[in-house]
N, C-alpha and C positions, 0 to 999 in steps of 0.2 A: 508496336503498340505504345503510345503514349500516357504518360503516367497520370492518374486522374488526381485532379487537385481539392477532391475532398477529404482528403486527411488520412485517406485510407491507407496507409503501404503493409507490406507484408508483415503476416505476423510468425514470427518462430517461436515455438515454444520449447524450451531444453527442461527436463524429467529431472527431481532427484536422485538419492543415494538408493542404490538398488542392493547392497552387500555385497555376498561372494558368488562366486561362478555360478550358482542353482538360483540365486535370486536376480544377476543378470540375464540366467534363460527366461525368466518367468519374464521379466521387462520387456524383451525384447519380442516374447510372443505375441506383443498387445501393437496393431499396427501403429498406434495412436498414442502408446507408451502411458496409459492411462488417463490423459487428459478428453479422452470421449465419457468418462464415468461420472453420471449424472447422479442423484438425491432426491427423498421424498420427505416429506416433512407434514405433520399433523397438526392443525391446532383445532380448539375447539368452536363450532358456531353458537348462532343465537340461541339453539336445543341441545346446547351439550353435545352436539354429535361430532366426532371428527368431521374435519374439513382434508382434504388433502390437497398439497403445493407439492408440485414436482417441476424440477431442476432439473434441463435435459440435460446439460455438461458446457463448458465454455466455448468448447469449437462450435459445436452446434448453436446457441446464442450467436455468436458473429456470425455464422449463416443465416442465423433467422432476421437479426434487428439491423447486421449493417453489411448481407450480401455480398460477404467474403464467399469464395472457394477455394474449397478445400482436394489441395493436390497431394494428399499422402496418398499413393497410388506406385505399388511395385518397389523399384529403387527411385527414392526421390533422386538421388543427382543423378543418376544415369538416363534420367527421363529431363531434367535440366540440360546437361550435357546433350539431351538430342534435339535441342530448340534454337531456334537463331537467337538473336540478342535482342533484347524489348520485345518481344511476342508472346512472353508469360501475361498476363493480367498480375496487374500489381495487389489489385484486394484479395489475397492468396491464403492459405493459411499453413503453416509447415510445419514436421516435428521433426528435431535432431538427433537423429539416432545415433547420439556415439557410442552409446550400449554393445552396439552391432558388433563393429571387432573387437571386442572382448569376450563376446558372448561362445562359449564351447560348444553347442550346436548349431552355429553359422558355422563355424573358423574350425578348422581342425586344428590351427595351432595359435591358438587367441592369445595374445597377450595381457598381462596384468596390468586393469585399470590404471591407469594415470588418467589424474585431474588437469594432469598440463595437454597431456595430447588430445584430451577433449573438449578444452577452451582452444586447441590449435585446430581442431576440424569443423568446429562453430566457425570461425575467423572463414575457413577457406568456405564454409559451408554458404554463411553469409553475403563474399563476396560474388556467391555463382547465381544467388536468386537475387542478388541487385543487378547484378550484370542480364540477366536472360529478362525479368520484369521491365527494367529501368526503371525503377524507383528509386529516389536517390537516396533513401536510409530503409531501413527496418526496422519493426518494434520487437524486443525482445522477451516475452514471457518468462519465469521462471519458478520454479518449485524447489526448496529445499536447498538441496545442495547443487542444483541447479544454476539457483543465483549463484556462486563461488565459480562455477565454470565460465558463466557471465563476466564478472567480475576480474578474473583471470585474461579474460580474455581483453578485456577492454585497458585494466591497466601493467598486465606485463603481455603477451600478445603481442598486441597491436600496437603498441609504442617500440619494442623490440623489431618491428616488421622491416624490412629493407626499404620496403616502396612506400614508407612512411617516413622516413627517414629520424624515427627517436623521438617522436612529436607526442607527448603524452593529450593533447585534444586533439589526435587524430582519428579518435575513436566517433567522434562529432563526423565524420564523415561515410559512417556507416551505419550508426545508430543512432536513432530519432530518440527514444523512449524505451525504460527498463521498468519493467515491473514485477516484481518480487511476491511470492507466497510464500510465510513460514523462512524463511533462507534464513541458517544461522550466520550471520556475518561479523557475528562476535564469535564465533564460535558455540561448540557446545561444552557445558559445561555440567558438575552430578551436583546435585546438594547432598550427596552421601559422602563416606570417604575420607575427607578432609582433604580433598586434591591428589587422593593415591588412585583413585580411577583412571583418572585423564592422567597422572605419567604413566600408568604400565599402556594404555591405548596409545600414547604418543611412542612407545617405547617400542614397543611390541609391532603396534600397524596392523592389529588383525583386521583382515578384509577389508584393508584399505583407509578404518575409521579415525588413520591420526590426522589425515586431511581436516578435521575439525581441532585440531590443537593448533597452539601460535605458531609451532614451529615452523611448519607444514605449508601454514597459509602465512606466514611472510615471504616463505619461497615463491609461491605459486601467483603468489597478487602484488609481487614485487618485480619490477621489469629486470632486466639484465644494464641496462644502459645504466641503471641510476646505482643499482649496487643494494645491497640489506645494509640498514641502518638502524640504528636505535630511537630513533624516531617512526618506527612501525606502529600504526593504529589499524585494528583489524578492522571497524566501525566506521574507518573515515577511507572519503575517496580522495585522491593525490589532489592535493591543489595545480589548478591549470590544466588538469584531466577532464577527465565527464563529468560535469555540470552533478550539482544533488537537485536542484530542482527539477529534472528531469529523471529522475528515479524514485520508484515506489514502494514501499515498503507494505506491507499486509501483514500486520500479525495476530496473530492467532493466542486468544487464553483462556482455550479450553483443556485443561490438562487434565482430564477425566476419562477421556474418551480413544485412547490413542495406545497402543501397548511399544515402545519405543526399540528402538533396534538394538543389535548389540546382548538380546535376548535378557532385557532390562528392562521394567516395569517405569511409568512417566513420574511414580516415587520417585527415584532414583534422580530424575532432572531436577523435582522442586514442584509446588503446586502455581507457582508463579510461571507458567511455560504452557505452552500446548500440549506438551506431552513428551517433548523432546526439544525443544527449543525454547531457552530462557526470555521473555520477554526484553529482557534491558537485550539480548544477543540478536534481537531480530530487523533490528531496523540500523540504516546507514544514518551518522551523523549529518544534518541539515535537510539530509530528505523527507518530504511529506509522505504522514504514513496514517493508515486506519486501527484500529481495534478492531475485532471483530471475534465473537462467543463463538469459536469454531476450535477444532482440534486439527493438529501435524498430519494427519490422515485421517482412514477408516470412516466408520458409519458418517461422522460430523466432519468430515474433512475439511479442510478450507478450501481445494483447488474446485471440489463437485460442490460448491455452495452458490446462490445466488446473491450473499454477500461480496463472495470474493468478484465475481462477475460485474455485478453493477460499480464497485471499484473500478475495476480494470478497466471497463469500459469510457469510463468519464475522463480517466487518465490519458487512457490512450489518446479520443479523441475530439476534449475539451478543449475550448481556446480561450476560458475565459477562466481565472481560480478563484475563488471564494476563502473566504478566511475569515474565521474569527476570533479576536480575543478578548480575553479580560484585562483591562487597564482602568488605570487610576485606583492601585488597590490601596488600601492603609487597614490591614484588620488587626478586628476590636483586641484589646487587651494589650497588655504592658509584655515586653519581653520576657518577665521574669516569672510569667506564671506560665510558664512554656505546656500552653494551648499550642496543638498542633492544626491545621487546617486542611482539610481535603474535600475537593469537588470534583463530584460524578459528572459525568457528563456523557447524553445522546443526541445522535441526530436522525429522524426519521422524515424522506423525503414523501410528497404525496405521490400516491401512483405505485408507490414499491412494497412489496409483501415484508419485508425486511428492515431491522434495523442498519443503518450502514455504517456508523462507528458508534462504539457503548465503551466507556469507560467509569469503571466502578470498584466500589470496593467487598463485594460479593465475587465478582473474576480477579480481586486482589491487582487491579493497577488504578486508581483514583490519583488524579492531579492533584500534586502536593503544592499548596501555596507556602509558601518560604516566608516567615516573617521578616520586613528589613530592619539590617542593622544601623546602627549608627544614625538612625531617624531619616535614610534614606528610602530614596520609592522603589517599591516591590516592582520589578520588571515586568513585562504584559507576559500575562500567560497563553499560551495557543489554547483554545479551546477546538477547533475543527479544521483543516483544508479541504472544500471538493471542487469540484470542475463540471464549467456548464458549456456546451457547446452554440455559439449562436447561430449556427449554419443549420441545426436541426431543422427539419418540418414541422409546422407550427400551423393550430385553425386560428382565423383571424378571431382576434379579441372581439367580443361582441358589443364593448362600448364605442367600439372606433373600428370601423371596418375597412377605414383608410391604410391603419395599419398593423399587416400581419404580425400578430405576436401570441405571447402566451407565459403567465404569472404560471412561475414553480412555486411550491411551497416546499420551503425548510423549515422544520420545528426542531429546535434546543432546548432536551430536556436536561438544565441543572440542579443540583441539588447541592447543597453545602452541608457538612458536617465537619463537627468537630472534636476533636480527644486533647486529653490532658496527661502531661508527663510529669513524675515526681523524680526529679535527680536524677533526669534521663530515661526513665523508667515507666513505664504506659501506667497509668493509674486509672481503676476500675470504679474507686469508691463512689463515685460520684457521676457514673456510667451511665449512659442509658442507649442501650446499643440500636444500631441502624436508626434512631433517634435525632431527626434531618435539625439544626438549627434554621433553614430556610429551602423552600424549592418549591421553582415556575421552572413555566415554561416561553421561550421566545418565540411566536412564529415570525416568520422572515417569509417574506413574498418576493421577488424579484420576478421583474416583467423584463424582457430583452424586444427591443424592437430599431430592425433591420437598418443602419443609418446614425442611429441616437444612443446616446448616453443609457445605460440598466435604470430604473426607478426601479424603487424598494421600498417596500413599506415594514414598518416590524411592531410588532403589538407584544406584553406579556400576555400569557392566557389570564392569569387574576385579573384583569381591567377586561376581558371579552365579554362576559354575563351570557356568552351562546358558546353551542360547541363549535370547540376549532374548523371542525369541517361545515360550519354553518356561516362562519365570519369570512369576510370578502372588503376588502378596502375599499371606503366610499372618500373618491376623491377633495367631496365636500367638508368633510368632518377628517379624514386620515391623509393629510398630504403626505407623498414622500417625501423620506428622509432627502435632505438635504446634503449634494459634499462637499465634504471638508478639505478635502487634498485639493492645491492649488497644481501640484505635477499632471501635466499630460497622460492618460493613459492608466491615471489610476483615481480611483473612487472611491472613495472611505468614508462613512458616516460614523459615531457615537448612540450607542442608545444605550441610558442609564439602567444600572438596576431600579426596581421596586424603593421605596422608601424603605423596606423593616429589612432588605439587603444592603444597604447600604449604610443603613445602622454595624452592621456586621464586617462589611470591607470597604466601608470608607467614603464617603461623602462625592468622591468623583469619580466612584467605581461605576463603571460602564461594560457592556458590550461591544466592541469596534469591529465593524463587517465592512472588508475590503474586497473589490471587484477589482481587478486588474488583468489583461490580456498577457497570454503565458508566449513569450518569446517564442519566432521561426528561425530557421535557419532555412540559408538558401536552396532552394531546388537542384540546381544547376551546381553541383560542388564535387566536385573527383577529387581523386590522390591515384 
């Protein structure tokens, strides 16, 4: 069977931290390891009355929108093991049970979890569904401590491997794309304590939980060729390793909703976390990542959400990324009245019940603007990355039926606020709390059509005088945005703030939204 060149290859999904031996049987009773477990969610309509939205789970979603199947059936590899070579279908879906031998009621003599031997049977697990598919990478899902198994895997594993020969981007030839839910990859850490928590778990190891301490995870995410050094960052992946732009991060700050393991309430992490995982601990240095008002599990989980979905989704199988930031900032006020500055920001696309990243200061993480020093320019801030795929199915535009296309809409909601510090110290006197100094909205239109360059158009909402789902760019009056990038390959336009925001961050403060094509790697590529 020959591997189909729609983007699709295998997807494996590896399960979090399950605890001790009674919480690995429970794992392991679930064929699907809980990535079939779906969500309902209520809001209100035009009469007050619930509405309901239900979530059927992420396996199921790739069934429905991109015609995966799904082969968890019996023994996954023993049912591999009984295939010739390329006669799987590649759009596949799999889940990695290394739960399995550990678990007490498989194994009459189960061994004690190791995170190395189950980033070692991902490795073997991986090589036997490229091999029987032929696909020439797979995409890697992950939940929790999940991503750490991943991780492990990619940079001590597979660089360790003989038939790799120590090649830390040898991982590049087995996996396409990693995407991460919740994964503490800083680790976890308590805001109780004062750090006597995390040494008696690092000390101790009950049930396995020091694997979240530095110690533990420089072992385990450190190859054998290169040695432990002091240059271990538990956030960052190895230069010359796996690409960050090719990794995803999801994190989750809903810390309300979640009762954390360790038989520890999501107090105990901090209200800044989902309930067990510290926001700054969630995402890997350079990788593009989301927000999202979800919790570590349970009722609000983030893996049975159709936030986390519609992420994964664009991730997986976008070819195009989107970005935008704030540049050309200068805000108002003099250094020495240390105004602090932070902007919320969301992004809600058309078509989705959802918002897909929200960053605020009610979930406690708003983008913090950095005043510059020294009369120097404040760096561009990221405000979003998503991913659009141009190979989608699309109804022909109806002003031109020469050619099939179809305008997404992305709305940017910001908002600017500001606090003032006295001698370091947050000062109230003069407070006026959730009290926005500025906030619009930007819609962003992008049309993709088959051949040609993106066109964009982008309006604030205060200059529309209709509702946003009422406005539609009229070629005659709203040309698109024009680009600015003279490089091949990439597109980038400017669009300024508002006049009364720019009174606030600076006369050349803009918008900048970048279209660029997200890098392939060859089809055709063994080790």
């Amino acid at each position: 069977m020959s591997y189909p060149g729609d983007g699709r290859l295998p997807v494996v999904y590896v399960r979090g931290y399950a605890g001790g031996p009674s919480g690995i049987d429970k794992a392991v009773d679930d064929p699907f390891y809980g990535f079939n477990e779906g969500s309902v969610q209520a809001r209100v309509d035009g009469e007050n009355r619930p509405l309901f939205h239900q979530f059927e789970s992420p396996l199921l979603r790739l069934m429905i929108d991109h015609e995966y199947q799904l082969l968890v059936q019996g023994d996954q590899e023993a049912y591999l093991r009984r295939q010739e070579t390329r006669t799987v279908p590649a759009a596949t879906i799999w889940v990695h049970r290394f739960y399995d031998e550990f678990a007490p009621h498989l194994t009459h003599e189960p061994a004690t979890f190791s995170l190395e031997r189950a980033a070692e049977s991902l490795f073997e697990f991986v090589q036997l569904v490229r091999e029987r598919t032929g696909a020439p990478r797979v995409f890697l899902v992950a939940h929790s401590m999940g991503g750490l198994v991943v991780r492990s895997m990619l940079q001590r594993v597979i660089p360790d491997a003989e038939r790799v020969g120590g090649s830390l981007d040898a991982a590049l030839a087995f996996v396409d794309r990693v995407f991460t839910y919740a994964t503490p990859h800083g680790g976890i850490e308590f805001a109780v304590g004062f750090g006597l928590l995390e040494k008696v778990r690092d000390a101790l190891g009950v049930q396995g939980a020091d694997i979240f301490g530095p110690r533990r995870m420089r072992e385990f995410l450190t190859p054998a060729t290169v040695g432990l050094t002091d240059e271990f960052s538990a956030t960052r992946l190895p230069a010359g390793g796996f690409p960050p732009e090719r990794f995803f991060c999801l994190v989750g700050t809903n810390a309300t909703d979640y009762a954390a393991a360790l038989g520890l309430s999501s107090r105990a992490v901090g209200p800044r976390s989902d309930g067990l995982v510290q926001i700054e601990n969630a995402f890997v240095e350079g990788a593009p990542c989301s927000y999202v008002h979800r919790s570590h599990s349970g009722r609000f989980g983030i893996v049975n959400s159709e936030e986390g979905y519609q992420n994964l989704r664009r991730f997986l199988f976008g070819d195009l990324e989107v970005s935008a930031d704030l540049t050309g900032l200068a805000p108002w006020g003099s250094p020495d009245d240390d105004t602090v500055w932070q902007l919320e920001t969301q992004m809600s696309i058309r078509g989705l019940p959802v918002v897909l990243h929200e960053r605020s200061t009610a979930h406690l993480c708003p983008i913090q603007i950095e005043r510059p020093a020294g009369g120097t320019d404040v760096r561009p801030v990221p405000i979003v990355r998503t991913y659009l795929s141009s190979q989608a199915t699309r109804p022909p535009d109806p002003r031109n039926d020469a050619a099939p296309s179809q305008t997404m809409r992305h709305v940017l909601r910001l908002r600017l606020l500001s606090l003032r510090a006295k001698g370091g110290l947050l000062s109230f006197l003069d407070h006026l709390e959730q009290a926005e100094d500025w906030a619009d909205v930007l819609v962003v239109d992008i049309q993709l059509t088959e051949g040609a360059p993106p066109r964009t158009w982008a309006r604030w909402g205060s200059e529309l005088g209709v509702p946003l789902r009422d406005w539609a760019p009229d070629p005659d009056v709203d040309p698109a945005l024009q680009d600015e990038e003279v490089a091949d390959g990439l597109w980038r336009a400017c669009v300024r703030l508002p006049e009364n925001a720019r009174r606030l961050l600076g006369e050349q403060a803009a918008v900048t939204i970048t279209v660029q094509g997200r890098s392939t790697l060859p089809v055709a590529q063994t080790v």
